[in-house]
C-alpha positions as CSV (number, residue, x, y, z in Angstrom):
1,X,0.0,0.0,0.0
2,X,1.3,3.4,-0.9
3,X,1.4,6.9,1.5
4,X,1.5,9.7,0.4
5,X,4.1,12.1,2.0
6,X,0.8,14.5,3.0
7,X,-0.5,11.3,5.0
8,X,2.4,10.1,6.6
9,X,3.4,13.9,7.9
10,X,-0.3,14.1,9.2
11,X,-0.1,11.0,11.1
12,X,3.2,11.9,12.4
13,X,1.8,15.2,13.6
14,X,-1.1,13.8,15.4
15,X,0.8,10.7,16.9
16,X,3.3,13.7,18.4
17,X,0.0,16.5,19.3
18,X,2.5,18.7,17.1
19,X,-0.8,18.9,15.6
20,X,-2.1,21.5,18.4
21,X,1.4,23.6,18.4
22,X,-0.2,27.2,19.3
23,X,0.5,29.7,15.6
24,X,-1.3,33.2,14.9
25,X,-3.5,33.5,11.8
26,X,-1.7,35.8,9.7
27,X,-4.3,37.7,7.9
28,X,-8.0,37.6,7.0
29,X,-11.0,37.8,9.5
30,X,-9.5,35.9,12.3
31,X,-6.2,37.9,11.8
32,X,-4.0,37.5,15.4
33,X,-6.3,35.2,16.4
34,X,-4.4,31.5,18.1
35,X,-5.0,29.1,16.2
36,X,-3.5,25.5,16.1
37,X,-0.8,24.4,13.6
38,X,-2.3,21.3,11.7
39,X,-4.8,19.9,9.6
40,X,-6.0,22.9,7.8
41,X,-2.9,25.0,7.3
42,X,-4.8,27.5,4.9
43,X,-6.4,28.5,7.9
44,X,-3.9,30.2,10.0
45,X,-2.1,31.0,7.0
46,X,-5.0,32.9,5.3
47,X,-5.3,32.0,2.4
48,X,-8.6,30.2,2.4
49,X,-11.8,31.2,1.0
50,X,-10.0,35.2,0.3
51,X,-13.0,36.4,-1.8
52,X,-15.6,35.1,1.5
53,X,-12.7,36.2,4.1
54,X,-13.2,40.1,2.0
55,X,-17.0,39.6,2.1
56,X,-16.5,38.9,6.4
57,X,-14.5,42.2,6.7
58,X,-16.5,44.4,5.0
59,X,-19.8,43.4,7.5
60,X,-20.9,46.8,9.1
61,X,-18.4,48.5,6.8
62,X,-15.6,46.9,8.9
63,X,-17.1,47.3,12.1
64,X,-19.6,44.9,14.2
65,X,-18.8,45.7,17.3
66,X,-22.2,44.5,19.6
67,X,-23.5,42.2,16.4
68,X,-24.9,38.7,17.0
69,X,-23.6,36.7,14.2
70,X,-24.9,32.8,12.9
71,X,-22.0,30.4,12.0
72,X,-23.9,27.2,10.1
73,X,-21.2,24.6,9.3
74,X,-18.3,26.5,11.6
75,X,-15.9,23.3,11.2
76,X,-12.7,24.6,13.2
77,X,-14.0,27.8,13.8
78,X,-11.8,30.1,11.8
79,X,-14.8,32.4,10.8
80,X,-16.6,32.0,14.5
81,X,-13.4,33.1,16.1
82,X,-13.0,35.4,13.2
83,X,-16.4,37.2,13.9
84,X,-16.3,36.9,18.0
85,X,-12.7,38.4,17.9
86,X,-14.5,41.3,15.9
87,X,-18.0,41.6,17.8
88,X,-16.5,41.6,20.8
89,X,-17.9,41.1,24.5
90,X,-21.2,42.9,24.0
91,X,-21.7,40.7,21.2
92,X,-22.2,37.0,20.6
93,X,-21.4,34.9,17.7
94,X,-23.5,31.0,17.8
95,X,-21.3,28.7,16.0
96,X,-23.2,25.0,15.1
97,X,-21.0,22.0,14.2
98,X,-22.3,18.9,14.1
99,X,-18.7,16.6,13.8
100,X,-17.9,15.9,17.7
101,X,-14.4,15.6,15.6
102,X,-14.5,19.3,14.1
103,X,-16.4,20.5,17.4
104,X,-13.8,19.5,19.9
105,X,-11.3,21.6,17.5
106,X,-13.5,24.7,17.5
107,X,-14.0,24.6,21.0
108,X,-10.2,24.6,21.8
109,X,-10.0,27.6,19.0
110,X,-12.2,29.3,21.2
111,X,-10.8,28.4,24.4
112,X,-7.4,29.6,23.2
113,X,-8.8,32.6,22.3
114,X,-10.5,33.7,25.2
115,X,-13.8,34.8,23.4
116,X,-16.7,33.1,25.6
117,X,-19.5,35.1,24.1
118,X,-18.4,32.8,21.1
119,X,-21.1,29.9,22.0
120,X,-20.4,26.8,20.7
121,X,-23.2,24.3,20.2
122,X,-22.7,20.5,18.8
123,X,-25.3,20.3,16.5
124,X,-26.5,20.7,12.7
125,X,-29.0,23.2,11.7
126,X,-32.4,21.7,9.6
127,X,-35.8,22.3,9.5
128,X,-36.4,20.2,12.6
129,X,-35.1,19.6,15.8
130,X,-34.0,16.0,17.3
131,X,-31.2,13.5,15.9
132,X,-30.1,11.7,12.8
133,X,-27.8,10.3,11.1
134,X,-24.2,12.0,9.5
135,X,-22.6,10.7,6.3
136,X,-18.5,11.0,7.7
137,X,-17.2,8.8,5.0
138,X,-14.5,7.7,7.4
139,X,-13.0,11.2,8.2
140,X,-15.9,13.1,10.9
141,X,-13.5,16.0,10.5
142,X,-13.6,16.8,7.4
143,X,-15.5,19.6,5.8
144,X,-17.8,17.6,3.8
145,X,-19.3,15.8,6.6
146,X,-23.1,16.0,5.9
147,X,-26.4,15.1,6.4
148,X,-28.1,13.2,3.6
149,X,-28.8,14.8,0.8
150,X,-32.0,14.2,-1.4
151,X,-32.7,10.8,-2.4
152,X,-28.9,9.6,-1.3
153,X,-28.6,6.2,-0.2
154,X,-25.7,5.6,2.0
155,X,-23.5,2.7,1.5
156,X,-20.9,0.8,3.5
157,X,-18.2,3.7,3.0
158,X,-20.6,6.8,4.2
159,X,-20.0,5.5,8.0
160,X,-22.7,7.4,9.6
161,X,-22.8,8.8,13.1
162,X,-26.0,9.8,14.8
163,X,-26.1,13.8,15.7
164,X,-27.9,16.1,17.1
165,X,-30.1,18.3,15.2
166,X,-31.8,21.9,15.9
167,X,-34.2,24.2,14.1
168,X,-32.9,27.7,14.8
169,X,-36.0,29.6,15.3
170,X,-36.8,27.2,18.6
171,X,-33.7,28.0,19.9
172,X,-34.1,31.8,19.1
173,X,-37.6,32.0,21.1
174,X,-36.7,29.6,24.1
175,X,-33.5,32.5,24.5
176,X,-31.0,30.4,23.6
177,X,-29.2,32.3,21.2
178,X,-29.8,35.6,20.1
179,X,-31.4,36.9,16.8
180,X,-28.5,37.6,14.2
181,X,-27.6,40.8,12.2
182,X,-25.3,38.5,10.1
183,X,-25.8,34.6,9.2
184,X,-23.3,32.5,7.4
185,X,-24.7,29.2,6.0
186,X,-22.1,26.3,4.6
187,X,-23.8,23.0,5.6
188,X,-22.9,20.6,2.7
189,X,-25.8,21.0,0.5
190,X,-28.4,20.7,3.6
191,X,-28.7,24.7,3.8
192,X,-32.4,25.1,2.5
193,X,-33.6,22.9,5.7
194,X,-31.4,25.2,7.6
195,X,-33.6,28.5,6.2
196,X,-36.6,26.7,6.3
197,X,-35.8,26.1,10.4
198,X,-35.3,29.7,10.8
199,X,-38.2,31.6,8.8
200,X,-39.8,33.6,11.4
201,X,-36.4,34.7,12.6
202,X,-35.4,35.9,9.1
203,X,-39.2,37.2,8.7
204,X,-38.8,39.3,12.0
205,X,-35.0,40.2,11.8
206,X,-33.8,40.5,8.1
207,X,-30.3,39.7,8.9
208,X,-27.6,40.2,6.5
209,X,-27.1,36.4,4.9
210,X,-24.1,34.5,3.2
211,X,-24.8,31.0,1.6
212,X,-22.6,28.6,-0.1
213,X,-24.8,26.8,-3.0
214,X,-24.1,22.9,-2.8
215,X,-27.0,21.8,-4.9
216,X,-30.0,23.0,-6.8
217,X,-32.3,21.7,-4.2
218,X,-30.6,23.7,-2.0
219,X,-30.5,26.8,-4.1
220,X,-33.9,26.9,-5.4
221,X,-34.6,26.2,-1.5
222,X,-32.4,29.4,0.1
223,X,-33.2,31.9,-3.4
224,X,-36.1,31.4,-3.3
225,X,-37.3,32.2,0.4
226,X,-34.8,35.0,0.9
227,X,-35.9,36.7,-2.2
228,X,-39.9,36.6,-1.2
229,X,-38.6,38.4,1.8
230,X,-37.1,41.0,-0.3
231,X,-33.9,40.3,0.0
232,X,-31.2,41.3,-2.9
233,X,-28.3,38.8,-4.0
234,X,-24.9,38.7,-5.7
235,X,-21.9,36.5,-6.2
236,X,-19.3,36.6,-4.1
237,X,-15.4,35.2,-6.2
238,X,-15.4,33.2,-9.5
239,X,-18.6,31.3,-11.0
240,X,-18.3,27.6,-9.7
241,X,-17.0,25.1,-12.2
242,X,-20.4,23.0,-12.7
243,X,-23.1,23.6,-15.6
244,X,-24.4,25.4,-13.0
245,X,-22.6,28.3,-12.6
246,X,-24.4,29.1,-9.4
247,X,-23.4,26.1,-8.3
248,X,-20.4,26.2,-5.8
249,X,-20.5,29.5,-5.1
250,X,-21.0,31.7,-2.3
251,X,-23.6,34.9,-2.5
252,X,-24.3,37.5,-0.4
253,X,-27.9,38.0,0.5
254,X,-28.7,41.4,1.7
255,X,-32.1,42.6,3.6
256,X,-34.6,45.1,2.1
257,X,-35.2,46.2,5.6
258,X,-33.0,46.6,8.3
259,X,-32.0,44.7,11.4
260,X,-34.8,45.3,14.0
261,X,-33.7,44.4,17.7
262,X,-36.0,42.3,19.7
């Protein structure tokens, strides 16, 4: 059997916890903030998602000082750190991660960081609350961990785990989390459930939205909503490279009204 040098370095790292070796992100939303040294390099290093990281720093014209902010699909937390780093202690950013893998790495992110207005909840986000079941394909922290898509029938190699799940608007009106000026969605094609479980929040808040397109289902299901609410959307970076255009991309969905506090 044949390693690559990639895998053998990664187990080397984790057999040694080099993995968790304290670095500084080094630009980008989370700029400053401690972060850990491996998987994910592109992290601290920031150069990941640069046309999203631009689209984070220019919320509230660069300043959001006080905002509640919605991470759906935080993985590691570089954007919940990111934003709670930049809301600051009269703020609160709600970061939802289903992976116990990925969620035990965002909650040391924001240990090390010191942010604890930066709530961390072990969940995914759908149209429902309860539990079911996580497609892992043999690595929970990856970043396309996800629950099952329409019509997908798992086989042997999808390696499911069961999960929490929460619909956001409950948690919103049993004061669990606040309402959000700003929600990012990037759930692994599952983000249409995700807007459909938070309707009367959007209806009654009009926070500012940004959605990464997985699917058509889940396109025609976020587009579609936002839009009868009046809400205005544009690309953010290149076209995605499916016949779709739309397609694996991120937009930015702004509000025809602004935020209202409750």
């Amino acid at each position: 059997m044949k390693l690559s040098l990639g895998s053998v370095t990664g187990s080397l790292l984790r057999l040694s916890r080099l993995e968790i070796l304290p670095v500084r992100v080094r630009s980008g939303v989370a700029e400053g903030a401690r972060w850990t040294l491996f998987p994910r390099s592109s992290y601290w290093r920031g150069t990941h998602e640069p046309e999203l990281q631009a689209a984070l720093l220019a919320l509230g014209g660069g300043d959001i000082a006080g905002w509640s902010c919605w991470d759906l699909g935080a993985h590691f937390g570089l954007y919940s750190v990111g934003l709670a780093r930049r809301v600051g202690p009269t703020g609160q950013v709600a970061a939802f991660e289903p992976s116990p893998v990925s969620c035990a790495r965002l909650s040391l992110h924001a240990r090390m960081n010191r942010v604890p207005w930066l709530k961390v909840i072990q969940a995914a986000v759908s149209d429902r609350g309860g539990s079911g079941q996580m497609y892992t394909y043999g690595d929970a922290g990856s970043t396309s961990t996800h629950l099952p898509y329409e019509g997908e029938t798992p086989d042997k190699a999808a390696m499911p785990i069961l999960v929490r799940i929460v619909k956001l608007d409950d948690l919103v009106e049993a004061g669990e989390i606040r309402p959000p000026r700003f929600v990012k969605i990037d759930v692994e094609g599952h983000g249409h459930h995700a807007v459909a479980g938070m309707q009367r929040t959007l209806g009654a808040h009009r926070p500012i939205v940004i959605a990464a397109l997985h699917s058509q289902p889940e396109s025609d299901g976020i587009v579609g909503p936002l839009t009868r609410l009046g809400y205005r959307y544009s690309r953010i970076g290149p076209k995605g490279a499916t016949a779709d255009p739309a397609i694996g991309c991120d937009y930015l969905f702004l509000p025809g009204q602004v935020f209202r506090d409750p």
